[in-house]
N, C-alpha and C positions, 0 to 999 in steps of 0.2 A: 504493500500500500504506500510506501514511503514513497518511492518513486512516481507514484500518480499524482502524489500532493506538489512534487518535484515538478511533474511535467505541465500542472495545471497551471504553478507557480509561472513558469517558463514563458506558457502560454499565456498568460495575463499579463506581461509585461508588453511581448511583440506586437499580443494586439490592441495595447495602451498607445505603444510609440505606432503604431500603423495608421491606427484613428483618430489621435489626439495632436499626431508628433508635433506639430505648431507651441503648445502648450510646454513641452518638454525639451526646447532647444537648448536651455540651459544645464540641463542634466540626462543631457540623450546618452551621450558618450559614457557616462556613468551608470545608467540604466543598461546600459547595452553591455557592456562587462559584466554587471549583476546579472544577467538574463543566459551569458556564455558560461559562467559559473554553475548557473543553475543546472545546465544543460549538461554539463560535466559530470555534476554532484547526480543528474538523473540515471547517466550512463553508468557510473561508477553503482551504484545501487541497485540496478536491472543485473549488471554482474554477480554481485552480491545475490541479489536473489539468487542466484543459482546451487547458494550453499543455505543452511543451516546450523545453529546452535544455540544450544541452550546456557551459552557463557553471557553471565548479566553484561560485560563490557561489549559485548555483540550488543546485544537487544540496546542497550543505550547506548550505543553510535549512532544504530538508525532512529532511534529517537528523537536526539536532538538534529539529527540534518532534517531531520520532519519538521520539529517546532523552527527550523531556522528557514528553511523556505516560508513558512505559514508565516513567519517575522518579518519577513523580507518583502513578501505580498502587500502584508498591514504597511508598513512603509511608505509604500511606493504609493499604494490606494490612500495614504492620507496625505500626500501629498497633492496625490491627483485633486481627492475634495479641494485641500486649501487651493488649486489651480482654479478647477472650476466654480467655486463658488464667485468668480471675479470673472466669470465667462458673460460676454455679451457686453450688448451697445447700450446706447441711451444715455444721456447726461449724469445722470446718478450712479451708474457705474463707469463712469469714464472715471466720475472725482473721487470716488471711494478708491479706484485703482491707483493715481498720483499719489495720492495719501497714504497708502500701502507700499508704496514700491520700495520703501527702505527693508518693510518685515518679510515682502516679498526673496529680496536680497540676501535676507538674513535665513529664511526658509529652504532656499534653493542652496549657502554653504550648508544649512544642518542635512539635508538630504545626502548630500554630497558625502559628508563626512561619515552619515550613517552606513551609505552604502556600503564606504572605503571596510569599515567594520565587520559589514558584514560577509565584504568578497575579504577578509583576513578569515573572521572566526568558520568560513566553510571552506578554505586552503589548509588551515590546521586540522578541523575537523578530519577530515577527509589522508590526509597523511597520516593521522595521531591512529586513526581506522584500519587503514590500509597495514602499515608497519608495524603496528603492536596489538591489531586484530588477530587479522584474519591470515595474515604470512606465519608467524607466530604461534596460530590454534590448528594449522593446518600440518605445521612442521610435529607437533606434537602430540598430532591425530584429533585434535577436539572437533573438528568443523570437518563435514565429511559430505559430499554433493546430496542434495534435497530428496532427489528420485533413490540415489544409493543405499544410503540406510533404510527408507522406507520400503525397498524392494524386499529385502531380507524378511523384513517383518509382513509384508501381506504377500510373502510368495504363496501360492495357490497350488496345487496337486489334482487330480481327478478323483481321488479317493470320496469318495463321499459318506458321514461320519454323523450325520444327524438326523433331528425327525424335517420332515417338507409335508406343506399344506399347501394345497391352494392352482399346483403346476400342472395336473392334469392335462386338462384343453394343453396349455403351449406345450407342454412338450410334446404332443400325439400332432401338433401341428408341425413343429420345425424336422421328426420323426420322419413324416409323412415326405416333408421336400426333399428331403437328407436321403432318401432312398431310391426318388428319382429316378430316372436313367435318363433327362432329356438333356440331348444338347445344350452348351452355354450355359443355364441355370447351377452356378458352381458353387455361390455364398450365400448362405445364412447367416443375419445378426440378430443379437439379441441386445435390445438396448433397455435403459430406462435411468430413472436415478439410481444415486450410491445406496445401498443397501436393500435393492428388492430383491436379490437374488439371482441377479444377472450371471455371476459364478455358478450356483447350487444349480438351476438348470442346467447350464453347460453343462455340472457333472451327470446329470441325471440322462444327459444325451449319451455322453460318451458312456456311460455304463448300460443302456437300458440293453436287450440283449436283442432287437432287430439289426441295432449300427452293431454290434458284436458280430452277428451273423454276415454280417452286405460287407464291409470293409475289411479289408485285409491287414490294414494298418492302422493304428487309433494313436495321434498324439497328440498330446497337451503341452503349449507353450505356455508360460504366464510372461506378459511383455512389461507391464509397467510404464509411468508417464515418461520416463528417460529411457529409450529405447534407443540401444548400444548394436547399429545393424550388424558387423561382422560377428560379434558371440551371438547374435540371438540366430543370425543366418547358419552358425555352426550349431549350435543346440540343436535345431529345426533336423539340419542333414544327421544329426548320430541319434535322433529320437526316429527319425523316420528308417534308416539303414538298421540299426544298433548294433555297431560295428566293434572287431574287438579290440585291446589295448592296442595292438599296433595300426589298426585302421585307424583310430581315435588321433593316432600321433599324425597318420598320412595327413586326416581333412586338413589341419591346420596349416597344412603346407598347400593344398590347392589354394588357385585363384578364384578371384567371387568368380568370374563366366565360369569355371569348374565345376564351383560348388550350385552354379542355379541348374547348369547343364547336368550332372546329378540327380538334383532334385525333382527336376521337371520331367523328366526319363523314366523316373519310380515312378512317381504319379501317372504318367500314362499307360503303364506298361501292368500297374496295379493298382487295385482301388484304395483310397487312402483317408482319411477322415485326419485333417488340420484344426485344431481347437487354437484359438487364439487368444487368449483371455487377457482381459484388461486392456486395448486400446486408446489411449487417448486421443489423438488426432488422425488426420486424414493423411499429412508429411509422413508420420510414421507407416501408415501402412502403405504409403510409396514407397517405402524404404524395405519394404517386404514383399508387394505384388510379384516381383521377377520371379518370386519360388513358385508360384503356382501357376501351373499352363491353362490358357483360358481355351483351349480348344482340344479334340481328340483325347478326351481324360472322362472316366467315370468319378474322380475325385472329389472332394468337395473338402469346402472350408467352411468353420463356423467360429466368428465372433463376436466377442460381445464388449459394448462402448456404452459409457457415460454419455458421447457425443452423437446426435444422428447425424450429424454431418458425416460420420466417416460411414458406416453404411449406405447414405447419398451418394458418394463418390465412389465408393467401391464397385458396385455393378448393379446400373439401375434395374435390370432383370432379375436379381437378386434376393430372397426373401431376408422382409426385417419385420421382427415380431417384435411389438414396443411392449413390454411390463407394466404393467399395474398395480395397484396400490390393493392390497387384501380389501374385499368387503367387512363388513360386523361378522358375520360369520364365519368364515374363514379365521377373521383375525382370531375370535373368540377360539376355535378348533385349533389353532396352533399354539396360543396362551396354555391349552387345557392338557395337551399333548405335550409339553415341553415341562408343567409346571407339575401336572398332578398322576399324570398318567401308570407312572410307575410306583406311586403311594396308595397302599390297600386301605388307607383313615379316611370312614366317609365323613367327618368332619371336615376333611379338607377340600371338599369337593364344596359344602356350605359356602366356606370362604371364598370359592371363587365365583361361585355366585353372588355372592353378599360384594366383596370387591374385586373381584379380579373384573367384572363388567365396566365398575367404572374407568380401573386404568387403560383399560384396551385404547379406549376412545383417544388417550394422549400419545399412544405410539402411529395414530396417523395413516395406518392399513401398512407399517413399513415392516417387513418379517423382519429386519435385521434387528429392529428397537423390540417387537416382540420376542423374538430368540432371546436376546438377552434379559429383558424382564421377566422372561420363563424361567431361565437358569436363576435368576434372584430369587423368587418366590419358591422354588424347588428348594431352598434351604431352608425354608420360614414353618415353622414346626406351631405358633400360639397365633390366637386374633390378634394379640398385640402386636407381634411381626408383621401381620399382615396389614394393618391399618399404617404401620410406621413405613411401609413402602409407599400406602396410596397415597400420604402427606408427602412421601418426597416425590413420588412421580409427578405431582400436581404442581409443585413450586421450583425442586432442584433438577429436573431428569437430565441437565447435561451437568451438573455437578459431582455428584454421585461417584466415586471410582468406579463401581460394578458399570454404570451404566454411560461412561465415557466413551468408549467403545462407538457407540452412535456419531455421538460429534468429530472424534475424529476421521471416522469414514465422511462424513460429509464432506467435510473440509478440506478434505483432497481435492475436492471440485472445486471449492473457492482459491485454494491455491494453487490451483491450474491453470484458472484466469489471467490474460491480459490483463497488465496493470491498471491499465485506461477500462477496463472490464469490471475491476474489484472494486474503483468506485463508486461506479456506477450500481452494482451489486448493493454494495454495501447502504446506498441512497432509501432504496427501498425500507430497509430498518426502520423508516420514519412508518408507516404505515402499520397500525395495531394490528394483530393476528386476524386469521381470517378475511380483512377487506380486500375487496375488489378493487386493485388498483387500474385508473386509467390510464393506458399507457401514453397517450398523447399529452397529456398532461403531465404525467412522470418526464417524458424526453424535454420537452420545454424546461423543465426544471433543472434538467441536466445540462441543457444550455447556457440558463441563466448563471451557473456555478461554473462554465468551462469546462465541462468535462467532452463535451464536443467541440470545439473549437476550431476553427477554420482553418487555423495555421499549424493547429496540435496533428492533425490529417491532411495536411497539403493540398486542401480542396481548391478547387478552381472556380467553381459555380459559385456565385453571390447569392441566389435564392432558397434554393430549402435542399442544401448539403448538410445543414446539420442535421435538418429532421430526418434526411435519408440515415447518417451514419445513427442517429438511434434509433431509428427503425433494425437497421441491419443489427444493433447491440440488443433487444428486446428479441430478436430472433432466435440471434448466439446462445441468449441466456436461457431459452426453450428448449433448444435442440440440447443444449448442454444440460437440461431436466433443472437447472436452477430456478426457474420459474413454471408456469404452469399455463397454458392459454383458458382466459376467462373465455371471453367471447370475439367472434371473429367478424370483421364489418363485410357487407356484400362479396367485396373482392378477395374475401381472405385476409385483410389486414387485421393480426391481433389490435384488437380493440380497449380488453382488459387483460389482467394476467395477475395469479395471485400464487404465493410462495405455500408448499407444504410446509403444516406447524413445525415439522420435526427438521426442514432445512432453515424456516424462520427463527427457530432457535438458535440455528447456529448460522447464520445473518447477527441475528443479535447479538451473540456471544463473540464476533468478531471484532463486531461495531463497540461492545465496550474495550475490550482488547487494542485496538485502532485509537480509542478515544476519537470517533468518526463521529460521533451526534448523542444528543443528551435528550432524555427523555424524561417528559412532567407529567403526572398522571394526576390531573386535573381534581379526580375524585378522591384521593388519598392525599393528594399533594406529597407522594412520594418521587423523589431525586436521589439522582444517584452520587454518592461524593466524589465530587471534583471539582476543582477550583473553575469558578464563574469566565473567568478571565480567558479561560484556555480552549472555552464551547467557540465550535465555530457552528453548528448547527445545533438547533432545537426542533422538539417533534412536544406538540402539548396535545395530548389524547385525556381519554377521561371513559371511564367505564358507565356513571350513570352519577346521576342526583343531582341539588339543584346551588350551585358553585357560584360565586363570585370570583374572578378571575383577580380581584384587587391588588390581591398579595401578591401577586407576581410581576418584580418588577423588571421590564426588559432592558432599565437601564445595570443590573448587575452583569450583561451579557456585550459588552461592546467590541468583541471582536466577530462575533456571530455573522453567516454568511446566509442561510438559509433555516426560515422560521415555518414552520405546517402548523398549523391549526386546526387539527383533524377531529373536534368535537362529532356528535351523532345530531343530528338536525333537531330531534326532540332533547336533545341537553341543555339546561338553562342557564348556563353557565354565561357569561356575560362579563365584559372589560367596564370600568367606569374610568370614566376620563381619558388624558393625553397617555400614548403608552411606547411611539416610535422614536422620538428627538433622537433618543442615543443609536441606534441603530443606524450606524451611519456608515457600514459595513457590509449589509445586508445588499444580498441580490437578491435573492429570494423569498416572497415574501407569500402566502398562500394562507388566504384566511376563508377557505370554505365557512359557511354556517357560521360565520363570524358575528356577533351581536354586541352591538355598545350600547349605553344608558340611553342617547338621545338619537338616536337610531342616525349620527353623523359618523363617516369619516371622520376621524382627527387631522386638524390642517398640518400637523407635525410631520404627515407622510411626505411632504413637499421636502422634508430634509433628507430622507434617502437618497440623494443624487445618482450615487451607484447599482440602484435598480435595478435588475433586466427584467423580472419576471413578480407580477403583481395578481392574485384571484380573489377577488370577492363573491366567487360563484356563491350562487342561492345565500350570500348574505342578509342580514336586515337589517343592511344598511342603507339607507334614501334619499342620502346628499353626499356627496362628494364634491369636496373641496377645491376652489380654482389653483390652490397650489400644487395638485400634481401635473402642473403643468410644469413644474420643474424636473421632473423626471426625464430630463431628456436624453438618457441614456435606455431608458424601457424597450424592453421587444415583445414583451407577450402583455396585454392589461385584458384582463376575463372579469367585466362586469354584469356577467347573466344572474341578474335576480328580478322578482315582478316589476316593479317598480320604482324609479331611480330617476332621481336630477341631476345631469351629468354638464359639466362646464364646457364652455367652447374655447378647450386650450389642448386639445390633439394635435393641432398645427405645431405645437413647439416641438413634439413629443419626433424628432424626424429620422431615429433610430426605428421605430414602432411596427414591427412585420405583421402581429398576429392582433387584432383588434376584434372581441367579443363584447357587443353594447347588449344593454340591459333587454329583458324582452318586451316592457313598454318601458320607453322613458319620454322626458320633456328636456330641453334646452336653457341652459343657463347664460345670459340674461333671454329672458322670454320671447325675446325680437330677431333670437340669434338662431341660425341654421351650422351646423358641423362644418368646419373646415380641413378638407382632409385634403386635400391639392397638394400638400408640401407632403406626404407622407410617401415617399419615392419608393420603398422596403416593402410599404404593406403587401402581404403574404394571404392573409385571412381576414374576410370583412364581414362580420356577421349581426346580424337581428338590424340591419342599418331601417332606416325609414327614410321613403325616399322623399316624403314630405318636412325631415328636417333635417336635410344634409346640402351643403350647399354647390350645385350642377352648376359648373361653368363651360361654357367651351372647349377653355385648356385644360379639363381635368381628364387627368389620364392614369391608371396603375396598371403600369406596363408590369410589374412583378405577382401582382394580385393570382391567387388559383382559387382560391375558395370563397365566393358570395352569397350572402342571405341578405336576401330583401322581406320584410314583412310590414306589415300596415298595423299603428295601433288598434287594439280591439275595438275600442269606442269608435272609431271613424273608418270601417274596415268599407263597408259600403256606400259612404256619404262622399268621397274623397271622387275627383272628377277621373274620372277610367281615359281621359284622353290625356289630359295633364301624367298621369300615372303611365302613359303609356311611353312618353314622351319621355321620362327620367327614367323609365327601364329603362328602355333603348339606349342610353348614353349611359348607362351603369356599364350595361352588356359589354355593347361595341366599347367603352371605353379601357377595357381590361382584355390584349389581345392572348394571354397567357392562359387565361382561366380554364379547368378543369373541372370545377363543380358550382354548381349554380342551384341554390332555393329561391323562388318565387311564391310569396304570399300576398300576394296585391292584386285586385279586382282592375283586371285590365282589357277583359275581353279576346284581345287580339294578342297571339307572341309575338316577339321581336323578330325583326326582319331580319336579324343578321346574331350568329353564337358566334363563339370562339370555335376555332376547327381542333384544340385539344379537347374541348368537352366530354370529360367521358361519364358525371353522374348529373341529371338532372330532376329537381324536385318541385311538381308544380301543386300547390293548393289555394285554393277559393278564389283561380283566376278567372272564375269565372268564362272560360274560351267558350265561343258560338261556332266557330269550325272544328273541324277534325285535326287536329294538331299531328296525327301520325304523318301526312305527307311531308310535314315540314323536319318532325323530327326522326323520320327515318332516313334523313339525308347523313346525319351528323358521321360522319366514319368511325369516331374512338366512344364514341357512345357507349357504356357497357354498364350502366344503370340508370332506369328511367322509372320515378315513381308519380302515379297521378293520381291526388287525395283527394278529395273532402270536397267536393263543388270545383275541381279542376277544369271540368268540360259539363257541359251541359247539355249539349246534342244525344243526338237519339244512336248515330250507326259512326260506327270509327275500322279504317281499314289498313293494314300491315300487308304493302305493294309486295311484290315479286322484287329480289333483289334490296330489299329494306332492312335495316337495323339489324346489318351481317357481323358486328361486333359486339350488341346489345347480350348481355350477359342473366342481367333480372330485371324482372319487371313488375309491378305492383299497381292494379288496378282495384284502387278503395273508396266506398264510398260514392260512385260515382249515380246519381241517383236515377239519373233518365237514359240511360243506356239501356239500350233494346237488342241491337245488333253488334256483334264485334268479328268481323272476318279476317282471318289470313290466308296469305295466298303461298302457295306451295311454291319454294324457293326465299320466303321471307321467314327472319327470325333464326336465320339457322347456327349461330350460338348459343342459343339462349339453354342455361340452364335452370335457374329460379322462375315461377313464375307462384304467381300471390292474386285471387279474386275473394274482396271480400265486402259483401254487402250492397252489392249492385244488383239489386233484388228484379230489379227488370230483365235483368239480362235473359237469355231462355234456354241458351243452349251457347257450349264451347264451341270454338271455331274448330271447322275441317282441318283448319292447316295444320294443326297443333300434331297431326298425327305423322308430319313430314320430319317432326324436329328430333328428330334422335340424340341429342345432346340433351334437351329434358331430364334431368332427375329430382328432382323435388318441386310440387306439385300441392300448394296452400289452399283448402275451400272453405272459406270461413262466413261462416255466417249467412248461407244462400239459402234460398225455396227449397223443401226439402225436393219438389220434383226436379230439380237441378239436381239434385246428388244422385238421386234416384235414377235420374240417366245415366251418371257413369259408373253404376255401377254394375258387377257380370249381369248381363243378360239386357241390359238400357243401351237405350239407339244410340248412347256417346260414347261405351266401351271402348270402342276399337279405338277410338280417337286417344285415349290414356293408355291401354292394354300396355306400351310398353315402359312406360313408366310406374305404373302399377306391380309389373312383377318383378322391378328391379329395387323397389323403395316402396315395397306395400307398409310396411310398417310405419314409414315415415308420414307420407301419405296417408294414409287414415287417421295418425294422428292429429294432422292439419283438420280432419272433417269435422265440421260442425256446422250442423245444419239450424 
């Protein structure tokens, strides 16, 4: 982790002097040796990773090169404040600048001299490290490579040596490929998280007695995250020959082309079964492919990876059987088999009824955390032993020695992670157990902190390369089972994603370890000890009851970077008064469900300067103060709550990519319309009203992809549909980039002209009197198209020949006078989603629908029961579903409701 702090550190200097360098000419040269230092101290550190030790003078090296980057940060960023707090025109700061210019003066030697300190105290550090560390702990064996010792300790065997619950199904599946005889199909993986037992099946393949019978050869490798190619490529050749002392002595004298020409020779010439166990990347199993011939072989390989990526790349023909988490059942049947099984005391069978039910639930369906809990409880002879376990399962289970075991397996995964990975990982910690975290929201925040960084990735794109590289990081952290996909948006894009309790635990346990973020539990107002001064993040969560926030004050916290506010929307908990002034630190600033006394913003936000990311989603808050108009460093401000008086000072804000306005609001002063023309970056423009934003000419968001237009509710039909037609059209046409468009405005007629990226559009209560399909089955990248609530108001709508050949789903809701909907054979033909629900007119499916063979999933919600009634066996619409039906009947019915 140190080196992430390292490289953020790095990263916030370059793109200090990139974006500000005017402000920094006096201390560029200076910043710019701090910044090479850094860069230094990052690399020297990424090395270091590569070892371990438990010598306290280890652990505090990296310690303090941690706190000295995090010092160096603060430095630099208070200087920046005192720069920009003297930023800008106007007579009043021209003379307050004159009258400054001596402290000025005096500001830019102390920075100078700070620096000079600091590039001294990280050239010692870093020597004192280097020379009396780790040359020193190695000469004398104490520091021994990360992957090296821990191989020793989780080397793996086939032997299989305990009880298994639960592996039935997969193993009769991976069984079934494994005996095969077809061409190309050579790999089987088993993947999932640390401890479901991705080994114990391996053994239960290699033992079960069909691959005994089918393969001639059976061997098990264990490879490990440090994967040493020529010993594991020699292992390989004398497991698979088993050659005797003097052949042993030969391999090591062939050449690799020797030893794959060997290898790949046995394998075709006999059937061979390759277990690979423990994989970590995809590099590594490049570093192995050459052993095994992908053609003219009855052979097969099977392994098993933390990561799906490496099964992805291995051989998409390929079977991967992803692991699962035990159900109650299951879990309960392996507690019972592990803990009591072999004890004749039916008293003890009481107790695992009485407790063994409750603890189940904290091991998370994970067989590993339950294996182990079994083996505990299997010593426990009184009730009092058995209660003294469920009180520690509930509050200590990774403290515990017996049941350490857990965390350390997990943790393997976390320090496998990319630096810039662990971060970000580690981010998540702010979010109490169990929630559903947004991931789009979580990457923005990861923005606002640097952990995406433009120049930390060498991007090129100015637009939404950072949202890509966290998209691509919330991927990572799935396939690598560190996280878990909540919910997926039309296209597949994880939408939410939540952490297993049993790896949130050790998130947590890192994050105190790290000193990565401090956590306030609202409802106990318990904290953890650590000194105030040293928090750069806070997470204030709260279980339940009805809290004043008073006592908490944010000024004991002034080096803090990012503040969550993650209350429960019925929690009463509430701020009274001013609570940001000292926050002058802070990027991150996220006050979900956030409530103050008088239901204002505090003007004191205006002093955050350093800003990048601001949420007041579903606040109840109702005014918002002209002073965050100083924020003029902001990229993300999320004001979605009902109702809100929002100032017309976004013009200043000229960093601002991602803009979410309230879902009604009004204009402050009352005469005033939005000015968003200076806003060059924006990214994301949503809930705007096109009645108080102000349309000129020249206004153009050349970077814009994402737009919501809606109409306040009070004035949704009064408001003139030609005037409203007129500001669509120049929202539209004026944003050439855009990608996704909502329309909520009573307009009659669409716009004459989209963006040709368009690929999701969202129409409600526009009221249209034509058939909108000819227009928009032109769009080419179209690939989700929904029409809600009074979208269209005609009676027949038609899907041409050659139309909407990219359109992916579609949703037709609500649509009250629709009578007819034809397609014609040759239109729609990607569509895999489609959605009818409550278009009670409607009378029958279209013909076409029976053309589309990409069709799988198939929503009927809410229709005439004689509409369902036709599609179903033996109704005049069968044939029209038939194949959808027998490919996704289950899902399909699901959907029905009639």
């Amino acid at each position: 982790m140190a080196e992430a702090v390292v490289s953020v550190a790095a990263a916030t200097l370059a793109k200090l002097l990139l974006e500000e360098g005017v402000y920094w000419s006096d201390v560029k040269d200076k910043v710019e040796e701090l910044k090479t230092e850094l860069i230094r101290m990052q690399c020297f550190l990424t090395d270091a990773g590569a070892w371990q030790s438990e010598l306290a003078t280890v652990k505090q090296g990296v310690a303090e090169m941690k706190d000295l980057a995090y010092a160096a940060q603060d430095i630099i960023e208070k200087y920046a404040h005192t720069v920009a707090t003297r930023k800008g025109g106007g007579v009043q700061k021209t003379m307050k600048r004159c009258c400054c210019i001596l402290d000025e003066g005096i500001a830019v030697r102390g920075v100078g001299l700070k620096i000079d300190a600091f590039k001294t105290k990280i050239s010692n550090l870093e020597t004192s490290f280097r020379n009396n560390f780790i040359r020193e702990s190695i000469i004398v064996g104490k520091l021994s490579p990360l992957n090296a010792s821990q191989r020793n300790e989780r080397q793996t065997f086939p032997r299989l040596d305990h009880d298994v619950v639960g592996f039935d199904d997969d193993l009769n599946k991976l069984v079934e490929f494994l005996l095969r005889e077809e061409e190309g199909n050579r790999v089987a993986s088993i993947c999932g998280m640390g401890g479901l037992g991705k080994t114990t099946l391996a053994k239960m393949v290699y033992n079960h007695h069909k691959i005994e019978q089918h393969f001639v050869s059976r061997t098990w490798v264990y490879i490990s995250q440090q994967c040493q190619r020529r010993p594991i490529w020699e292992e390989i050749l004398i497991k698979v020959l088993s050659p005797t002392k003097e052949e042993r002595n030969e391999i090591q004298k062939l050449t690799d082309e020797e030893i794959v020409d060997k290898l790949c020779n046995f394998q075709k010439e006999r059937k061979c079964l390759v277990i690979l166990d423990d994989i970590w990347n995809v590099e590594t199993w490049n570093s192995l492919s050459h052993l095994f011939p992908n053609k003219d072989t009855s052979s097969k390989v099977l392994l098993t990876s933390r990561n799906k990526e490496v099964p992805q790349s291995v051989d998409p023909r390929g079977f991967l059987h992803e692991l699962q988490c035990l159900n109650k059942g299951r879990s309960q049947e392996l507690l019972e088999k592990i803990a009591i099984s072999r004890k004749e005391d039916p008293v003890t069978k009481t107790y695992m009824d009485k407790f063994g039910k409750k603890m189940i639930r904290y091991c998370g369906g994970l067989p590993l955390a339950i294996t182990i809990l079994g083996k505990v409880l299997a010593t426990k002879q009184t009730q009092e032993e058995w209660e003294k376990v469920l009180k520690h399962v509930k509050s200590h289970l990774y403290e515990e020695k017996d049941l350490l075991e857990v965390n350390k397996v997990l943790a393997l995964s976390y320090n496998d992670l990319p630096s810039n990975l662990k971060a970000c990982f580690l981010y998540l910690g702010h979010f109490p157990r169990n929630f559903e975290i947004p991931t789009k929201e979580v990457i923005q925040m990861w923005m606002g902190e640097g952990f995406l960084s433009q120049i930390q990735h060498g991007g090129t794109r100015n637009d939404t390369m950072e949202e890509d590289v966290g998209e691509r990081y919330i991927r990572e952290l799935e396939q690598r089972f560190m996280v878990q996909v909540g919910k997926r948006g039309s296209l597949g894009r994880i939408k939410t994603c939540r952490i297993h309790d049993l790896m949130q635990y050790c998130c947590q346990s890192k994050v105190q370890d790290e000193k990565f973020l401090h956590t306030i539990d609202v409802f106990s107002m318990k904290q953890h000890e650590v000194s105030n001064g040293n928090i750069r993040r806070l997470s204030i969560i709260s279980e339940s009851g009805n809290n004043s926030l008073e006592v908490m004050n944010f000024n004991d916290y002034p080096q803090v970077r990012s503040v969550l506010h993650l209350l429960h929307p019925c929690d009463l908990s509430y701020f009274k008064g001013s609570r940001f002034k000292k926050l002058k630190s802070a990027r991150v600033l996220h006050l979900e469900n956030f409530k103050n006394t008088n239901g204002k913003l505090p003007k004191d936000i205006g002093c955050l300067i350093h800003l990048k990311y601001l949420s007041l989603k579903n606040s109840h808050i109702n005014k918002v103060p002209s002073s965050i108009g100083n924020l003029w460093g902001l990229e993300i401000l999320d004001l979605r709550s009902n109702c809100m008086r929002v100032p017309n000072v976004f013009k200043n804000m000229k960093k601002l990519k991602h803009l979410y306005l309230p879902y009604d609001y009004w204009v402050w002063p009352v005469w005033a319309k939005l000015e968003l023309a200076n806003l060059c970056h924006l990214q994301t423009l949503v809930n705007v009203q096109h009645t108080n934003i102000q349309i000129s000419r020249e206004l153009k968001f050349n970077c814009l992809q994402v737009l919501q237009v809606r109409t306040n509710n009070q004035v949704l039909q009064v408001t003139s549909n030609k005037r409203a037609q007129v500001a669509i059209q120049k929202l539209v046409s004026c944003s050439p980039d855009m990608n996704k468009l909502s329309l909520r405005v009573f307009i009659k007629k669409l716009p004459s002209q989209f963006s040709p990226n368009l690929a999701k559009l969202t129409l409600c209560e526009t009221g249209l009197e034509n058939d909108p399909m000819p227009t928009l089955e032109r769009l080419s990248n179209l690939k989700i198209l929904r029409l809600l609530s009074q979208s269209f108001k005609g009676k027949k709508m038609v899907c041409s020949k050659r139309g909407f050949l990219q359109l992916k789903s579609l949703v037709l809701c609500h649509l009250k006078r629709l009578e007819e909907w034809t397609v014609e054979e040759g239109a729609l033909l990607s569509l895999c989603t489609l959605e009818i629900e409550d278009c009670k007119k409607l009378e029958t499916i279209p013909d076409g629908l029976s053309f589309i063979t990409t069709l799988q999933e198939l929503k009927i919600i809410n229709m005439l029961l004689s509409f369902k009634e036709s599609l179903d066996e033996g109704g005049p619409d069968f044939d029209k579903v038939q194949h959808v039906k027998s490919s996704m009947e289950q899902k399909f019915l699901l959907y029905f409701n009639s």
